[in-house]
C-alpha positions as CSV (number, residue, x, y, z in Angstrom):
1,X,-92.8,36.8,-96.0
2,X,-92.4,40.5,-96.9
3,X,-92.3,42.8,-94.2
4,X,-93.6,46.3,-94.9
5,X,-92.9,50.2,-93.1
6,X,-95.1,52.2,-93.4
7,X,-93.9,55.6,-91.1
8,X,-96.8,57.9,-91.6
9,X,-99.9,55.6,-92.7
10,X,-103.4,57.0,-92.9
11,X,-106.9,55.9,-93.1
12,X,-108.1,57.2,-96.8
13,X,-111.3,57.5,-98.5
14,X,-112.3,58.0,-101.6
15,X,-114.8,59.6,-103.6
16,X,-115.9,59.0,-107.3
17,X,-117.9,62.3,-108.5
18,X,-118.7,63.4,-112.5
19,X,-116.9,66.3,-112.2
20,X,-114.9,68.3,-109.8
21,X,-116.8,71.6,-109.8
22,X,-114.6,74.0,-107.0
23,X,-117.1,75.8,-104.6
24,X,-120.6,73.5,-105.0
25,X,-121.8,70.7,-103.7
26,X,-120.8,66.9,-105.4
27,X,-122.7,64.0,-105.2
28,X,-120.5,61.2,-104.9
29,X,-121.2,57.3,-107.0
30,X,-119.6,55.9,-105.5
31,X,-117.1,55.5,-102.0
32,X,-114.5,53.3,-100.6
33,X,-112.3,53.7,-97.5
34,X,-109.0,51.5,-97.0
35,X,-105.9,51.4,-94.8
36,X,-103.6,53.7,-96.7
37,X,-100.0,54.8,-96.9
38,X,-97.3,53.4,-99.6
39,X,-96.3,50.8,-97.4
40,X,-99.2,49.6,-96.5
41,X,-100.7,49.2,-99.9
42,X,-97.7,47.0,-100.7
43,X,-99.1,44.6,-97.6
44,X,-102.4,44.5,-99.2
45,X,-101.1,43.9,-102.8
46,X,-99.0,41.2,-101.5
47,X,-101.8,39.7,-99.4
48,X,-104.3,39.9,-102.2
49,X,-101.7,37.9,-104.3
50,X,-101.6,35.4,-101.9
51,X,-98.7,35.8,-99.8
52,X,-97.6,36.8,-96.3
53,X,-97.3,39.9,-95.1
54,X,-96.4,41.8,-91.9
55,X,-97.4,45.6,-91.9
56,X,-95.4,47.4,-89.5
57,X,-97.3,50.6,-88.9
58,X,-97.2,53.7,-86.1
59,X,-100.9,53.9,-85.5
60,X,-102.8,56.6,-82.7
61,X,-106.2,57.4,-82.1
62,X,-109.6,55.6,-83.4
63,X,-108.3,56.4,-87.1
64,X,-105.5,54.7,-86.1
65,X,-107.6,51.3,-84.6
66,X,-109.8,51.6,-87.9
67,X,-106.7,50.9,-90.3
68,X,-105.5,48.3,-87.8
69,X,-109.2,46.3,-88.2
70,X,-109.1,47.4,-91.6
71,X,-106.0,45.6,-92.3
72,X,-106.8,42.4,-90.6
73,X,-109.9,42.1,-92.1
74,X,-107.6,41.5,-95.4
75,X,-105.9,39.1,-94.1
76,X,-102.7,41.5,-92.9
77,X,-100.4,40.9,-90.2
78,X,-100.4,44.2,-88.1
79,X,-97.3,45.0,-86.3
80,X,-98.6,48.0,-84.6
81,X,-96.6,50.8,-83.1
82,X,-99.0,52.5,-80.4
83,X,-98.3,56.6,-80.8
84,X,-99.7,60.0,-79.1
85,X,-101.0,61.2,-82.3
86,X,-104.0,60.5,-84.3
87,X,-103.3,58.6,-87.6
88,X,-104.1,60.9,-90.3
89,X,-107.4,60.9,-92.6
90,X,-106.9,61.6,-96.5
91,X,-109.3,62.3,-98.7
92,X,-108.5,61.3,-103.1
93,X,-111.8,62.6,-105.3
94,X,-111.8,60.6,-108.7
95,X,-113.4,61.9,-112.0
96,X,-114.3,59.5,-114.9
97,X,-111.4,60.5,-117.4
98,X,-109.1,59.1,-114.1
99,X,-107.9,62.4,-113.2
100,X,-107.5,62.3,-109.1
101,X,-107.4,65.1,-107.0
102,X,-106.1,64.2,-103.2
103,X,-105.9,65.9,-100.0
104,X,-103.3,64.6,-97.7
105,X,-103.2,65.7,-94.2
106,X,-99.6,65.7,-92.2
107,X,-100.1,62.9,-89.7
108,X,-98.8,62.6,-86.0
109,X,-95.3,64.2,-85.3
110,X,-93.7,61.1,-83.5
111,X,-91.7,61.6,-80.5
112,X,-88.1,60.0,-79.9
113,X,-89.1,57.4,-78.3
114,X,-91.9,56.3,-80.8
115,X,-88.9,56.6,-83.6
116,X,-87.3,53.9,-81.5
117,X,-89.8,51.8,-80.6
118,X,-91.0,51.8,-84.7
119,X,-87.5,50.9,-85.4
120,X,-87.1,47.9,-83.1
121,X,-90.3,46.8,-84.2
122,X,-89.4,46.5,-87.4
123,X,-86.0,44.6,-86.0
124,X,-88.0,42.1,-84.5
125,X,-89.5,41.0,-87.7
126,X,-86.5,41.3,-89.8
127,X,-85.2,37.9,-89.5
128,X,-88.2,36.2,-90.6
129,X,-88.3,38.6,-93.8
130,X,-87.5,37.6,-97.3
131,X,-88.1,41.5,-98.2
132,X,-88.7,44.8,-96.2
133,X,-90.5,47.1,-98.0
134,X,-89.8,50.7,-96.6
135,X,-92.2,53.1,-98.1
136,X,-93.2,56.3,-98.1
137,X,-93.2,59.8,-96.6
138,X,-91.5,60.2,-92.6
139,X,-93.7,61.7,-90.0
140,X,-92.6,64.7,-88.1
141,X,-90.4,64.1,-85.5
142,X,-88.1,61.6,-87.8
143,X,-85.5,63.4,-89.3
144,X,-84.5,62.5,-93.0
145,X,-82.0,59.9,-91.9
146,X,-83.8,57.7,-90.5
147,X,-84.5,55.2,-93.1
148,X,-80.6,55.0,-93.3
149,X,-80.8,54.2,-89.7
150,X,-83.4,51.1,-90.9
151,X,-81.6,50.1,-93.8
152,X,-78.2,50.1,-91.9
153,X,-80.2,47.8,-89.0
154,X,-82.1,45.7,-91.3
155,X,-78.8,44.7,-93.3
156,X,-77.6,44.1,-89.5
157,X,-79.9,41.4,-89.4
158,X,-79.4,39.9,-92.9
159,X,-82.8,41.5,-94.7
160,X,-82.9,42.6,-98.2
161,X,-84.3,46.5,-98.2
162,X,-86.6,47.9,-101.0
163,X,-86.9,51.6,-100.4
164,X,-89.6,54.1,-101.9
165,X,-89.3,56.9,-100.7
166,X,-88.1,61.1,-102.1
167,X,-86.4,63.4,-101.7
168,X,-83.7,63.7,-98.5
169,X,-84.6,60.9,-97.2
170,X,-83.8,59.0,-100.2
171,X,-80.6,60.9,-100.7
172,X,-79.6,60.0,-97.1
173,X,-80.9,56.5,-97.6
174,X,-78.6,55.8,-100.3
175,X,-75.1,55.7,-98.3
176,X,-76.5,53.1,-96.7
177,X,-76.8,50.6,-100.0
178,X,-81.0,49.6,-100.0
179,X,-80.8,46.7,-102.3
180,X,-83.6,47.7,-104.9
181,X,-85.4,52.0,-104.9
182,X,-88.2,52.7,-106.7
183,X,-88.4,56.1,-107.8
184,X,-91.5,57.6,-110.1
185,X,-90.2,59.9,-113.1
186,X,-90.5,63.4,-111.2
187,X,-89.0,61.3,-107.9
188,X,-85.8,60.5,-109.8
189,X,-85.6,63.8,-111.5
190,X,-85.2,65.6,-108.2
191,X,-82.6,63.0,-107.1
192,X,-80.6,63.7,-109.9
193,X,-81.9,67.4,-110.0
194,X,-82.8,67.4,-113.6
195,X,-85.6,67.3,-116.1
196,X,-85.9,63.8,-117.6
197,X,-87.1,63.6,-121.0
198,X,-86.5,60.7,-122.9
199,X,-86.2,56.6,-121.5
200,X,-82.5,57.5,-121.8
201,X,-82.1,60.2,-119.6
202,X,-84.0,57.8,-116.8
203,X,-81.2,55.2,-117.3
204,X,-78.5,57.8,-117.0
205,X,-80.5,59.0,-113.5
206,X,-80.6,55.2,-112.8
207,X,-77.4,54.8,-113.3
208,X,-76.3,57.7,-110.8
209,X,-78.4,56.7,-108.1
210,X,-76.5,53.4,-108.2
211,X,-73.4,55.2,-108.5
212,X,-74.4,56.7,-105.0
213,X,-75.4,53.4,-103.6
214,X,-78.9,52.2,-104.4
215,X,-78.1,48.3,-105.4
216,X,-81.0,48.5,-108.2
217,X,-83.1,50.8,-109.1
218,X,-87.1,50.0,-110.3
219,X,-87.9,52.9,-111.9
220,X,-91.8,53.7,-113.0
221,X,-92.7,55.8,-115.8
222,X,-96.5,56.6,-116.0
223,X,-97.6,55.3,-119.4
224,X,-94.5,54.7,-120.4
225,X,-93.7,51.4,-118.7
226,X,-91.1,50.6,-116.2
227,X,-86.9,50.1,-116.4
228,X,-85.3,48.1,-114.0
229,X,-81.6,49.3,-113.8
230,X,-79.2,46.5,-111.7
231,X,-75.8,45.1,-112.0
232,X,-77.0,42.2,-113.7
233,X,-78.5,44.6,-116.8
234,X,-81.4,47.0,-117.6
235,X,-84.3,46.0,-119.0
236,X,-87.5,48.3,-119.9
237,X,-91.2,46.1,-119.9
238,X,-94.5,47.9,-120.8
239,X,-98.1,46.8,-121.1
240,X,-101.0,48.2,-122.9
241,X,-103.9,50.2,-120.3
242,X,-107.4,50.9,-122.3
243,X,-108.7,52.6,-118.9
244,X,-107.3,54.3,-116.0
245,X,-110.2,54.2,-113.3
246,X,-107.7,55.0,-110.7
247,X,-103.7,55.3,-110.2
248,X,-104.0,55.4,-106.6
249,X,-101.9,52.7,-104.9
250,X,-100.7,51.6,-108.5
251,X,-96.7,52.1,-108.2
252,X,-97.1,50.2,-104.2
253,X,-98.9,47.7,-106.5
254,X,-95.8,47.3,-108.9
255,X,-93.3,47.1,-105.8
256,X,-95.8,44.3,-104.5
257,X,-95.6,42.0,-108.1
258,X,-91.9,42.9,-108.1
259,X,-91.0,41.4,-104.8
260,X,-93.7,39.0,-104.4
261,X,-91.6,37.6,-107.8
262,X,-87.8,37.7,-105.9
263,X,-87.5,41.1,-106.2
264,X,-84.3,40.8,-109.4
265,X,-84.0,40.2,-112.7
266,X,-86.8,40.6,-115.9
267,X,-88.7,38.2,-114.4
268,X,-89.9,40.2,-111.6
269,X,-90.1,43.5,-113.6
270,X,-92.9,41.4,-115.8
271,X,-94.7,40.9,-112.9
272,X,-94.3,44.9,-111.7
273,X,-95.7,45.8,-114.6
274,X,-98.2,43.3,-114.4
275,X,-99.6,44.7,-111.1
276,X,-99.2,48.1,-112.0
277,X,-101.6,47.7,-115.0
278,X,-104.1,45.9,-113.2
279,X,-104.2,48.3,-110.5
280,X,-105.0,51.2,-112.6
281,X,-108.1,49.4,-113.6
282,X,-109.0,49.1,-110.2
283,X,-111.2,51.8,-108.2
284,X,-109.9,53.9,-105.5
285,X,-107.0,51.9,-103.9
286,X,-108.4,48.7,-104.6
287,X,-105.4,46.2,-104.8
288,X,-105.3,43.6,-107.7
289,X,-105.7,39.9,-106.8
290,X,-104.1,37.1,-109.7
291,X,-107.5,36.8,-111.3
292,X,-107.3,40.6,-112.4
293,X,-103.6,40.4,-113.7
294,X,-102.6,39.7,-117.5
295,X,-99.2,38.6,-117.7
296,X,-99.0,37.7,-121.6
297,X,-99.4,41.6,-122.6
298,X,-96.7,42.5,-120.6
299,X,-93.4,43.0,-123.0
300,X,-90.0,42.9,-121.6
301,X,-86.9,44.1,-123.4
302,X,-83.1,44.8,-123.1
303,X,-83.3,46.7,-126.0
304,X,-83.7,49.5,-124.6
305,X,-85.6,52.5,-126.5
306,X,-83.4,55.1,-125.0
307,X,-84.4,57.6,-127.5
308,X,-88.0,57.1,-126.7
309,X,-89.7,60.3,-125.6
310,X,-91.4,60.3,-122.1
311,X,-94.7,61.3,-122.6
312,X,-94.8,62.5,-118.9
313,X,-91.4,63.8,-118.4
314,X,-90.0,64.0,-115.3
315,X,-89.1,67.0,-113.5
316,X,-87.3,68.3,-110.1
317,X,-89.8,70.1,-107.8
């Protein structure tokens, strides 16, 4: 079973228009509205494959009961966390040539208490977990240590942590040792706090953010594949894309195929990259199921092709 955190989920919808024309009036195709948040796609990814999940999830207001039904109408365990606050509404607008342009509101800010109750919640579950997969942005009202808090709990309890997450939380996180992180180009740039240019220079960042704790480190990098950086090796796997229809939900896809696969080793960085490609095929947030995955194009190496320029380079914000 892979238990999922998801601290600040959302209900999003999505748009598809033929152009995004500021200041008139678009006329969607097409429309789609999931249970959304990083953590939560991971739950649907996992449950499309096949597997059990348990979404653990703060949820408020009738936003928050729609992702609940929303979630168990695909087959999700929900685990939730009653809170004050409304669960936020996003909004993603997607163009044919893939480009997606998202509005994300804040979310609830989540009272001391809540922060508690979330993380006994997901304490509860822990021992039944193969994998907790903690994921995403915190809410206000959590301050930027408390996935250390989780991981330090969860490890308490004998659970492997996979964290993707940014910024100070995933600075903080790391003193606590997560087992696997899973950091985007531009996410482990500002970890490192340094423009990333080549494969190379992500391995070195890799490399660091173990140095500082992180047990492995599942890198994604756009187009150009994925590196998986562990004390057991490094290996770099790609797979061709003809179309992008959407990257919404694609890296929570990866994290899905990687865990749902053990979660170590090339084996499961295959099946990251697996998911990952299939997602982007996919509309809106639509997870992949095993029918839309194609694990023969997938190529895995550890010949690494450090001096391989990344074509979208990662940089601190």
């Amino acid at each position: 079973m892979i238990l999922t955190v998801t601290p600040n989920p959302s209900l999003d919808r999505t748009y598809e228009v033929p152009a995004l024309e500021r200041g008139e009036v678009l006329r969607a195709s097409a429309e789609r509205m999931d249970p959304g948040g990083k953590g939560v796609n991971v739950s649907r990814a996992v449950a499309a494959a096949g597997h059990r999940t348990v979404a653990v999830v703060p949820l408020g207001g009738a936003p928050g009961a729609l992702v609940a039904q929303l979630l168990a109408d695909q087959g999700i365990e929900v685990a939730p966390v009653p809170v004050a606050g409304h669960t936020r509404s996003n909004i993603a607008i997607a163009e044919p040539d893939g480009t997606l342009t998202k509005v994300n509101a804040p979310g609830p800010e989540l009272t001391s208490e809540e922060s508690e109750t979330l993380l006994a919640t997901v304490g509860a579950y822990s021992p039944a977990a193969d994998w907790i997969a903690c994921c995403g942005s915190l809410p206000r009202g959590l301050a930027p240590e408390w996935y250390a808090e989780l991981v330090t709990r969860a490890h308490g309890a004998g659970a492997r942590i996979a964290l993707d997450t940014s910024g100070p939380p995933l600075l903080a996180a790391l003193a606590a040792r997560p087992d696997v992180v899973k950091p985007n180009a531009d996410e482990l740039a500002e970890a490192v706090g340094r423009p990333l240019a080549t494969v190379g220079d992500a391995v070195k960042a890799a490399e660091e953010l173990r140095g500082l704790g992180a047990g492995a480190v599942l890198a994604s990098l756009g187009a150009d594949g994925q590196l998986l950086v562990s004390a057991a090796g490094t290996w770099y796997a790609t797979a061709p894309v003809d179309t992008v229809r959407s990257n919404v939900g694609a890296g929570d896809a990866s994290l899905a195929g990687f865990l749902s696969a053990g979660g170590e080793g090339p084996e499961a960085l295959a099946a990251a990259v697996a998911h990952g490609a299939a997602a982007v095929r996919l509309p809106g947030s639509e997870m992949p199921t095993p029918a839309d995955l194609n694990p023969p194009a997938v190529t895995v190496t550890d010949d690494v092709p450090l001096d391989r320029v990344l074509s979208e380079q990662g940089s601190p914000r």
